[in-house]
C-alpha positions as CSV (number, residue, x, y, z in Angstrom):
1,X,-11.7,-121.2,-132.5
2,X,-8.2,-121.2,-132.5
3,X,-8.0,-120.7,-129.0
4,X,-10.6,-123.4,-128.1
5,X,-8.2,-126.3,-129.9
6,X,-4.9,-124.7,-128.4
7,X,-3.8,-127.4,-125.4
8,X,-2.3,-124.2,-123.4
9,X,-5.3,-121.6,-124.0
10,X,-8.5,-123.3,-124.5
11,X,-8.7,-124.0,-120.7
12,X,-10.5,-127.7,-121.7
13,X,-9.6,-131.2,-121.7
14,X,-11.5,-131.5,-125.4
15,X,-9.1,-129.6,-127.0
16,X,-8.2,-131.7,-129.7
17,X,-11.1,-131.1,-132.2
18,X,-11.1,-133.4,-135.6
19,X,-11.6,-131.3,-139.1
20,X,-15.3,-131.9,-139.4
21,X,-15.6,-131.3,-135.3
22,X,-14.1,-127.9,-135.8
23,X,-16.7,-127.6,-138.5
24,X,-19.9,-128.3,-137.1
25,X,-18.3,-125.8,-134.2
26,X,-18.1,-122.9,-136.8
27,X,-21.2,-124.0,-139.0
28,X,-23.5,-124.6,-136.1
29,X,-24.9,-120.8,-136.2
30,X,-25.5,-121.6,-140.1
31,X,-27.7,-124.5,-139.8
32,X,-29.3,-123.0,-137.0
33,X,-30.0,-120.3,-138.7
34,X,-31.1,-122.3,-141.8
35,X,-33.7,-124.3,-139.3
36,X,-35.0,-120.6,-138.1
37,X,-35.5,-119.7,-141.1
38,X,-37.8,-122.6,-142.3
39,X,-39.8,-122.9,-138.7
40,X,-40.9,-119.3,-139.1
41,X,-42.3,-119.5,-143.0
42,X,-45.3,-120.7,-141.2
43,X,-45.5,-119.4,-138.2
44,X,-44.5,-115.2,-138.6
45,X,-47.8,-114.0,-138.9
46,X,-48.8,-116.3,-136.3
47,X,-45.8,-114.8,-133.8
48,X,-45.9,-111.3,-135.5
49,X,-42.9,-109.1,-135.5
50,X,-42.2,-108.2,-132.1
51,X,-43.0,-111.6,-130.6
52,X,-40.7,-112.8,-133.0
53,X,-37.7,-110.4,-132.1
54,X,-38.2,-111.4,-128.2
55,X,-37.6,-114.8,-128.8
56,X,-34.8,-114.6,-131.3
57,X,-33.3,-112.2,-128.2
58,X,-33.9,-115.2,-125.6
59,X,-32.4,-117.7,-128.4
60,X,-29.4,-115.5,-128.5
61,X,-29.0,-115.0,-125.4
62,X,-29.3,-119.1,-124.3
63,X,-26.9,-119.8,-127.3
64,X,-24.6,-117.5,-125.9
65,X,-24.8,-119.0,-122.7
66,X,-24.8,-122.6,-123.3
67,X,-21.7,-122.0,-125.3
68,X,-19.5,-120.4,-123.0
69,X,-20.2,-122.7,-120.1
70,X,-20.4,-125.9,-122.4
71,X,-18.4,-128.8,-120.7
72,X,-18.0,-130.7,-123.3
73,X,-18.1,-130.3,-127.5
74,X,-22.1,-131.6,-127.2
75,X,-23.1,-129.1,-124.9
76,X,-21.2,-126.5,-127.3
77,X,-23.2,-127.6,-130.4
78,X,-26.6,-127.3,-129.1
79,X,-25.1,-123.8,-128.3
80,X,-23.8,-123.0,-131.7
81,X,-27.1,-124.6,-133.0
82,X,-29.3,-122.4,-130.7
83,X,-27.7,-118.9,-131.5
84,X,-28.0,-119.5,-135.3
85,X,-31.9,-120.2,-134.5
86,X,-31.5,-116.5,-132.8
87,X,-30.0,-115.4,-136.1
88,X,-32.5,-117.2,-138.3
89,X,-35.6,-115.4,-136.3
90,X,-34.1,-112.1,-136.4
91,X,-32.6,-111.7,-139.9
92,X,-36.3,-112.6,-140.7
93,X,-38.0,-110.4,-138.1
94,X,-36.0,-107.6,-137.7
95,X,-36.3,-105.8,-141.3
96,X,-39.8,-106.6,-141.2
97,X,-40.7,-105.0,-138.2
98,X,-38.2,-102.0,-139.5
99,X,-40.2,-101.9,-142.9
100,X,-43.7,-102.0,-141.1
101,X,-43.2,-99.5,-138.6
102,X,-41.2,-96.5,-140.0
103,X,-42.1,-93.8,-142.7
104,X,-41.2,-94.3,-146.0
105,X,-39.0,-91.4,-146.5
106,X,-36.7,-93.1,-144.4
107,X,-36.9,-96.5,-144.5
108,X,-34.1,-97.4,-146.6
109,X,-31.5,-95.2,-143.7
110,X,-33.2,-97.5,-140.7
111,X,-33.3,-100.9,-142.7
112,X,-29.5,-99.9,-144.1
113,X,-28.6,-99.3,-140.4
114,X,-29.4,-102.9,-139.5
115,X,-26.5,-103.8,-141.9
116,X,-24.3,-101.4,-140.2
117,X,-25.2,-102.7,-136.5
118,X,-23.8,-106.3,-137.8
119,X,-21.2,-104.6,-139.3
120,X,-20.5,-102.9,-136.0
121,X,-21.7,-106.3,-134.2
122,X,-18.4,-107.9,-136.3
123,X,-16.2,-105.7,-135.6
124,X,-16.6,-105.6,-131.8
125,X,-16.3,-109.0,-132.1
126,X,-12.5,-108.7,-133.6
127,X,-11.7,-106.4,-130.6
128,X,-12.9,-108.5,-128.1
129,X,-11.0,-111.8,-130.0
130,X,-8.2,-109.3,-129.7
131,X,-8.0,-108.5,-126.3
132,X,-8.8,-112.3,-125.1
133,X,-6.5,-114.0,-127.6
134,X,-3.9,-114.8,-125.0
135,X,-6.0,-115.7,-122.4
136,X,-7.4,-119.0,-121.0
137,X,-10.9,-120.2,-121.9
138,X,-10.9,-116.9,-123.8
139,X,-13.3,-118.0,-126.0
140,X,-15.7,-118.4,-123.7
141,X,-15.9,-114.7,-123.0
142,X,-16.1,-114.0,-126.5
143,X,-19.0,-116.2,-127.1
144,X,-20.9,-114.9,-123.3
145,X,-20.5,-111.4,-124.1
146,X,-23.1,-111.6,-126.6
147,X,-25.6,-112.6,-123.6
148,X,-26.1,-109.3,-122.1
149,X,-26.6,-107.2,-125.5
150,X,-29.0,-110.3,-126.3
151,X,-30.8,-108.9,-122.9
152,X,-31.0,-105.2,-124.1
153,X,-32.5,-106.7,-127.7
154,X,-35.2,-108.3,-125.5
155,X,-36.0,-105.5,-123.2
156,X,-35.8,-103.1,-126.2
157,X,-38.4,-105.0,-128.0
158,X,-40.6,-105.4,-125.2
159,X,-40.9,-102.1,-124.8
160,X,-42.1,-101.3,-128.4
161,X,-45.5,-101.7,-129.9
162,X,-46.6,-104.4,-131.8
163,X,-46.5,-103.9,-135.5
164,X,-49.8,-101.8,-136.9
165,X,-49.7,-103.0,-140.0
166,X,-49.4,-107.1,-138.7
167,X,-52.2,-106.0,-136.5
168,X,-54.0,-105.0,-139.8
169,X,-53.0,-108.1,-141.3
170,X,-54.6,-110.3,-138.3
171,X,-58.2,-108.7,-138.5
172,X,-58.4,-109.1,-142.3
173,X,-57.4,-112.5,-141.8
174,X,-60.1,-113.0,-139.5
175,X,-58.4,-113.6,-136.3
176,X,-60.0,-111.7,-134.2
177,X,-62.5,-108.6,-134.1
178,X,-61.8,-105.8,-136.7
179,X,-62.3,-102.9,-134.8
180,X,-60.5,-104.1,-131.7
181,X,-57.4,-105.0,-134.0
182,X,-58.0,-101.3,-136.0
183,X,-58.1,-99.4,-132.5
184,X,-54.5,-101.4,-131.6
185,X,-53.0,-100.6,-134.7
186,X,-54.3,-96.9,-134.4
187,X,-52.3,-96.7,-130.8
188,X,-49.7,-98.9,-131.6
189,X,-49.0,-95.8,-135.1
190,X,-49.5,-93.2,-132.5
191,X,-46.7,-94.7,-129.8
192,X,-44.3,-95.4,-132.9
193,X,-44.9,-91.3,-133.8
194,X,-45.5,-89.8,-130.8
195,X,-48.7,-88.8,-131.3
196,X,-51.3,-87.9,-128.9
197,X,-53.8,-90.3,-128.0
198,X,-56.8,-89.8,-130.5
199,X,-54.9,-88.0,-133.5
200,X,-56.2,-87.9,-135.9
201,X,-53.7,-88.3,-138.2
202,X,-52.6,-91.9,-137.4
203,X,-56.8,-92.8,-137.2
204,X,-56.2,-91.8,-141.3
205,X,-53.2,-93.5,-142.1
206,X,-54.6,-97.3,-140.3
207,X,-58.2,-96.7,-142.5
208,X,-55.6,-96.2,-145.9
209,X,-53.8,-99.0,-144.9
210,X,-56.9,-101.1,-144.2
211,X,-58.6,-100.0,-147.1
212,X,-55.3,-101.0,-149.6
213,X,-55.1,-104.7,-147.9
214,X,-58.9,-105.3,-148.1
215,X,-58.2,-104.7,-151.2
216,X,-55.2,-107.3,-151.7
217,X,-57.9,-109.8,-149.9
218,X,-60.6,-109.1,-152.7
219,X,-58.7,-109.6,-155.4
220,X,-57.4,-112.8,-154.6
221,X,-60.4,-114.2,-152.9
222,X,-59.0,-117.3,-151.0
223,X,-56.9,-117.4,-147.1
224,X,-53.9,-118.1,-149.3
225,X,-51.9,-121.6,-149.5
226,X,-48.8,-122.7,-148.4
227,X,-47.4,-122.0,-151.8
228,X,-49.1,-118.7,-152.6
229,X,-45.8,-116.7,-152.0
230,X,-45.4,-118.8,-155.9
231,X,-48.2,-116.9,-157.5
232,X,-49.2,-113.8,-159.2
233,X,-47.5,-110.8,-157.8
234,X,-45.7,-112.8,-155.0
235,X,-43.8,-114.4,-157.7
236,X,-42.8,-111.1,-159.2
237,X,-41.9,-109.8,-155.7
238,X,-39.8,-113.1,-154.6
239,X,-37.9,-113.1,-157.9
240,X,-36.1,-109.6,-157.1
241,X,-36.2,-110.1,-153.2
242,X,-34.9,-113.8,-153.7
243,X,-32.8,-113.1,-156.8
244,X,-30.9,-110.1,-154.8
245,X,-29.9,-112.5,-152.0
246,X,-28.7,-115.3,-154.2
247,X,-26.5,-113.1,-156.1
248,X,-24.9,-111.7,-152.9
249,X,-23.8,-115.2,-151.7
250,X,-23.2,-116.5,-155.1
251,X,-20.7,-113.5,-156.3
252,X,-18.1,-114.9,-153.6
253,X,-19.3,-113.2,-150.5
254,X,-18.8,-116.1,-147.8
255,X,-15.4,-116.9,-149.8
256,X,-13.3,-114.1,-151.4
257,X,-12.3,-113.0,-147.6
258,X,-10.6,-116.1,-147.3
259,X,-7.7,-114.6,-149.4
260,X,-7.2,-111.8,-147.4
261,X,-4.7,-113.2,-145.4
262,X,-2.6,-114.4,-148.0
263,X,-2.8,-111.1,-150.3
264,X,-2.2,-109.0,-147.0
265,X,0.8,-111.3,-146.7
266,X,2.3,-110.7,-150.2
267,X,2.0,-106.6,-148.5
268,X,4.3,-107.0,-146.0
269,X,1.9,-108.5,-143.5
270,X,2.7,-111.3,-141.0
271,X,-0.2,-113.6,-140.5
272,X,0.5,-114.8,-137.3
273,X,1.6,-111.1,-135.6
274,X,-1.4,-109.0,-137.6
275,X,-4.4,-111.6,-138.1
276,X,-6.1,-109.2,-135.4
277,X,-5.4,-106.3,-136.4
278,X,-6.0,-106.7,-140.1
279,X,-9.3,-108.1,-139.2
280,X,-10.1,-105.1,-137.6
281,X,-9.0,-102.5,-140.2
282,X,-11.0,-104.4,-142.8
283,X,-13.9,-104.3,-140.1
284,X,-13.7,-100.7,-139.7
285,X,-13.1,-100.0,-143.6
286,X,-16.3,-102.2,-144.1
287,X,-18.2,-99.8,-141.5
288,X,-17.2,-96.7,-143.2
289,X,-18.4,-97.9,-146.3
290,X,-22.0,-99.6,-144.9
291,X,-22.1,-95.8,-142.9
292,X,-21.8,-94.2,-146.9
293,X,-24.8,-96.4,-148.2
294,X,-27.1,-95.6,-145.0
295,X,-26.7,-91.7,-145.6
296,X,-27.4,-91.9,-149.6
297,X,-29.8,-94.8,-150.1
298,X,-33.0,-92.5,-149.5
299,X,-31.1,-89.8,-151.6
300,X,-29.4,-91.7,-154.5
301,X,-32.1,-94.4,-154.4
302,X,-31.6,-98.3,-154.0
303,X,-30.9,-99.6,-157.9
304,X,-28.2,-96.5,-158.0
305,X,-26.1,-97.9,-155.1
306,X,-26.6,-101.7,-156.5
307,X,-25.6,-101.5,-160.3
308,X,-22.6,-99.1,-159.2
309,X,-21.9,-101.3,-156.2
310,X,-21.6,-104.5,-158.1
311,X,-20.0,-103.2,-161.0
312,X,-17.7,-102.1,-158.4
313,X,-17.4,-105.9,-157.5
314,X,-17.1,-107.9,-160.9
315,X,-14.4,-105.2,-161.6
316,X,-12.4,-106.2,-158.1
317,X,-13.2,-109.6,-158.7
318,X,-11.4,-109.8,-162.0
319,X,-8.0,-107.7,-161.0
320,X,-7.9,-110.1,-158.0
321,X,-7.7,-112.9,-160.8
322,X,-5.6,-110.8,-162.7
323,X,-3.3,-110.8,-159.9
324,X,-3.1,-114.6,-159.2
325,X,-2.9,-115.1,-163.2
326,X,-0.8,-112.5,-164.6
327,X,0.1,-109.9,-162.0
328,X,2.0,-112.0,-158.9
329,X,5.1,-109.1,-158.3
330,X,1.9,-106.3,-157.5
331,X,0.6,-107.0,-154.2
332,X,-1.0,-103.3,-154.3
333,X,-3.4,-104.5,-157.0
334,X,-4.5,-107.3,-154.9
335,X,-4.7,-105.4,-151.8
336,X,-6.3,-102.9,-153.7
337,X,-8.7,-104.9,-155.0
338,X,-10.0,-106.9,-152.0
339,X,-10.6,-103.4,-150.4
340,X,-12.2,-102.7,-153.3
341,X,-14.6,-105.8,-153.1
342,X,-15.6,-104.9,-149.6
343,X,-16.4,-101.1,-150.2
344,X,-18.3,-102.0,-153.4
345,X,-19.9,-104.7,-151.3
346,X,-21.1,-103.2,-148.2
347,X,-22.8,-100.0,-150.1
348,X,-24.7,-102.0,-152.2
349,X,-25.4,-106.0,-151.8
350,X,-24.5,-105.9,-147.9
351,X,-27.9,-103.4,-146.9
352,X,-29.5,-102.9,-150.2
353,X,-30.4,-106.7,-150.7
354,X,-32.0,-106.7,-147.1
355,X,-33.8,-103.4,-147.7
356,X,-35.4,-104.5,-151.0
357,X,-36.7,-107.7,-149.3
358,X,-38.0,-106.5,-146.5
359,X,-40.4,-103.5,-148.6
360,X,-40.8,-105.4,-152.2
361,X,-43.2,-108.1,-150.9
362,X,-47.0,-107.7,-150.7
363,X,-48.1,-107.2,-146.9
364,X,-50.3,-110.7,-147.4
365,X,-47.0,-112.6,-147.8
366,X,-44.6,-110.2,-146.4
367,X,-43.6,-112.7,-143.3
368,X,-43.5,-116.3,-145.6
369,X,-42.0,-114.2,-148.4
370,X,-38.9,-112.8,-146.2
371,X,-38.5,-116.2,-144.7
372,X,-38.0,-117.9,-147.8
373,X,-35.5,-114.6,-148.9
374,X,-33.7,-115.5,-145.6
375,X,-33.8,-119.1,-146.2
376,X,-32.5,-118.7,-150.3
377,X,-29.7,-116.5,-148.6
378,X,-28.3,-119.1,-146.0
379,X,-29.1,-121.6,-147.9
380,X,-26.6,-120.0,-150.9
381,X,-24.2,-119.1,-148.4
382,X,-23.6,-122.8,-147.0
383,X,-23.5,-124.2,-150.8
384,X,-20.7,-121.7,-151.6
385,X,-18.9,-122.1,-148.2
386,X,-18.8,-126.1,-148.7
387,X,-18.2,-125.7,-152.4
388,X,-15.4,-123.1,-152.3
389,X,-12.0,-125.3,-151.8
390,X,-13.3,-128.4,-154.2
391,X,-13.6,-125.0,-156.9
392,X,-10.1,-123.9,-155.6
393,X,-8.8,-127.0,-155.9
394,X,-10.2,-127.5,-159.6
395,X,-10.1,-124.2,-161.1
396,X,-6.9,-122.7,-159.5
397,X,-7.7,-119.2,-157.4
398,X,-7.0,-117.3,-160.8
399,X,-10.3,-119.2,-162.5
400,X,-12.2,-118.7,-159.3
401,X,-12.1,-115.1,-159.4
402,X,-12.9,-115.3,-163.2
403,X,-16.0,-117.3,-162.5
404,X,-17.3,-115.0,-159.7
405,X,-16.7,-112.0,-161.9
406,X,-18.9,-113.4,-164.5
407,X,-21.8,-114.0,-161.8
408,X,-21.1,-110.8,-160.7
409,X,-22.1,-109.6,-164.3
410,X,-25.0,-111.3,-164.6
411,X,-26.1,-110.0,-161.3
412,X,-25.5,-106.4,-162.5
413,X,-28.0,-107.5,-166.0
414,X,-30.4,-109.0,-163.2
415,X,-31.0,-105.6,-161.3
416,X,-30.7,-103.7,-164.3
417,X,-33.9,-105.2,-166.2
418,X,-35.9,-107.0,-162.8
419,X,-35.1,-104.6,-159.7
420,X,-37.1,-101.7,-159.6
421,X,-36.6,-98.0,-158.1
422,X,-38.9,-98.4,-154.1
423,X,-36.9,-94.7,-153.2
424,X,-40.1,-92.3,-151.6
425,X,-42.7,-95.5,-151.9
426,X,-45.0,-96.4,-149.2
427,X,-45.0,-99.9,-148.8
428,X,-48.9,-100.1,-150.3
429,X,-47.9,-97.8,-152.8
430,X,-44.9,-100.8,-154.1
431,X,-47.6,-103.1,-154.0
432,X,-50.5,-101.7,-155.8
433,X,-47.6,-99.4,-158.6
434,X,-44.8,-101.9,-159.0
435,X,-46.1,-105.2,-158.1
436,X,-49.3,-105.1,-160.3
């Protein structure tokens, strides 16, 4: 946004945004995504998974557009606000659909990979902010080059099968005929595994999977209110999905990158010369590290990469307020530290968080369960964002550190006593063994 409130770049004649303009501008995506997040907790298993995906790819893809041609700061919000709708619908939709479709022996690589797309998504991003920096209206192309990969999201998801085990879900709810919605889900397994038409193998796997939520529906007789996701094993599961996500904003996540620049600084870097390119070494550094936790989570398991990974951060977390307290004439320890914080972060709280949200719930809730994870996560994120420089103004950087260091350890207690070990488990298998 730089660009967009510099008089010679920003190729507009509303340059000159106020403090709390340029705000709403940045924070758009965030409420948007905040607003997604609350329209779908009662309308996902209505949409179902792949509906859902194809209209966060058409919100993305109007966001992006309305942004880059906005003619005025209006126009841009309503872009802003409909790309973080986008975001809230596919943060939500996406690891379900991942979860719900693939085998269990790999579900934690393919759910981890989402992580490492947005890390790859970010870091794109940087490259293109890099090339267009010096150009007029550049920001426009930065924000319409998301329209055309919005376009391959939708066609990619149009092409896919429903989920089988929403279509499951549907005919035990009683929305529609049971065998018609078995022999869909039957196909549906069949496409997802190239199988043959018929196999027998997949006709096996939809009975089990019937069987287990019939089940699910017996022992808790009612449709389910709007607060079930409250109750019973729900509870259990929203406690560790919900939990996992508060810590990860709550630790500093939205806020310790704001240093960067000055401890990169204290290194010998320029702000104005390197912004770019620092942002892209810590982008690439961050997809290194996100690549190390895709290839081990279905090895190592998911509570090995969490308590290493946030010990990992309370120990960065407390040298960085080392450094502003005590240890000012060693840049290296900062710099050292913040690296630290982002390597400890993305193999554990970055795609482990998402992964144990998306398989812990119960398949009953599964769609109001991950919209509330989604909404507890952007939710968090926004309070810590807006609460950040009233805290740094209080407590000094030094104490701020300290105080997310402490969080940190209290998140490392939380997994070690409430998160349990989903490596290997079918997703009926979580419910009926670890839920119950």
């Amino acid at each position: 946004m730089i660009i967009a409130q510099s008089p010679e770049l920003s190729g507009t004649t509303w340059f000159n945004l106020s403090a709390v303009q340029l705000g709403l501008v940045v924070s758009g995506s965030l409420y948007g995504a905040l607003l997604g997040s609350i329209l779908v907790y009662s309308i996902a298993d209505f949409l179902g998974r792949k509906r859902e995906l194809i209209i966060a790819a058409v919100l993305y893809a109007l966001g992006a557009l309305t942004t880059a041609y906005a003619p005025g700061l209006g126009v841009l919000l309503v872009g802003r606000l409909l790309y973080g709708l986008g975001i809230g619908l596919a943060m939500h939709g996406a690891p379900l659909y991942i979860a719900e479709t693939c085998p269990s022996q790999i579900r934690g690589t393919l759910i981890s990979l989402k992580e490492l797309f947005i890390v790859l998504g970010i870091l794109l991003g940087y490259f293109v902010g890099s090339f267009q920096i010096n150009a007029v209206g550049g920001w426009r192309y930065m924000y319409g080059l998301s329209a055309p990969l919005a376009l391959l999201m939708g066609i990619g998801m149009w092409s896919l099968p429903p989920s089988p085990r929403w279509l499951l879900l549907r005919a035990v709810q009683g929305k529609g005929s049971l065998q018609e919605y078995k022999e869909q889900a039957i196909s549906a397994l069949g496409k997802l595994r190239r199988r043959p038409p018929g196999d027998k193998l997949s006709e096996r796997q939809i009975e089990d999977t019937l069987v287990s939520l019939k089940s699910s529906y017996t022992d808790e007789k009612s449709e389910g209110s709007f607060l079930e996701v409250f109750q019973g094993p729900n509870l259990k599961a929203f406690i560790i999905g919900g939990g996992l996500v508060l810590f990860q904003q709550i630790t500093g996540q939205p806020s310790v990158l704001y240093y960067a620049g000055p401890i990169l600084q204290s290194a010998g870097f320029s702000a104005a010369a390197d912004a770019t390119r620092v942002s892209v070494v810590i982008g690439v550094f961050k997809l290194v590290m996100t690549w190390i936790a895709v290839a081990k989570v279905d090895d190592l398991g998911r509570r090995p990469l969490l308590i290493g990974g946030v010990c990992g951060i309370a120990l960065s977390l407390l040298l960085l307020s080392a450094y502003y307290k005590i240890l000012g004439g060693f840049p290296l320890v900062a710099v050292s530290a913040l690296l630290l914080y982002v390597g400890c972060y993305q193999i554990s709280f970055g795609p482990i968080s998402w992964l144990m949200v998306s398989e812990i719930f119960p398949l009953r809730t599964r769609g109001r369960g991950i919209s509330l994870a989604v909404l507890t996560n952007f939710g968090s994120n926004a309070i810590v964002t807006f609460a950040f420089s009233p805290l740094k103004e209080l407590l000094g950087a030094e104490n701020i550190f300290l105080l997310f260091a402490a969080i940190a350890f209290l998140a490392v207690l939380f997994i070690v006593r409430t998160v349990p070990e989903t490596k290997g488990l079918s997703l009926e298998e979580i419910e009926s063994k670890i839920l119950k």
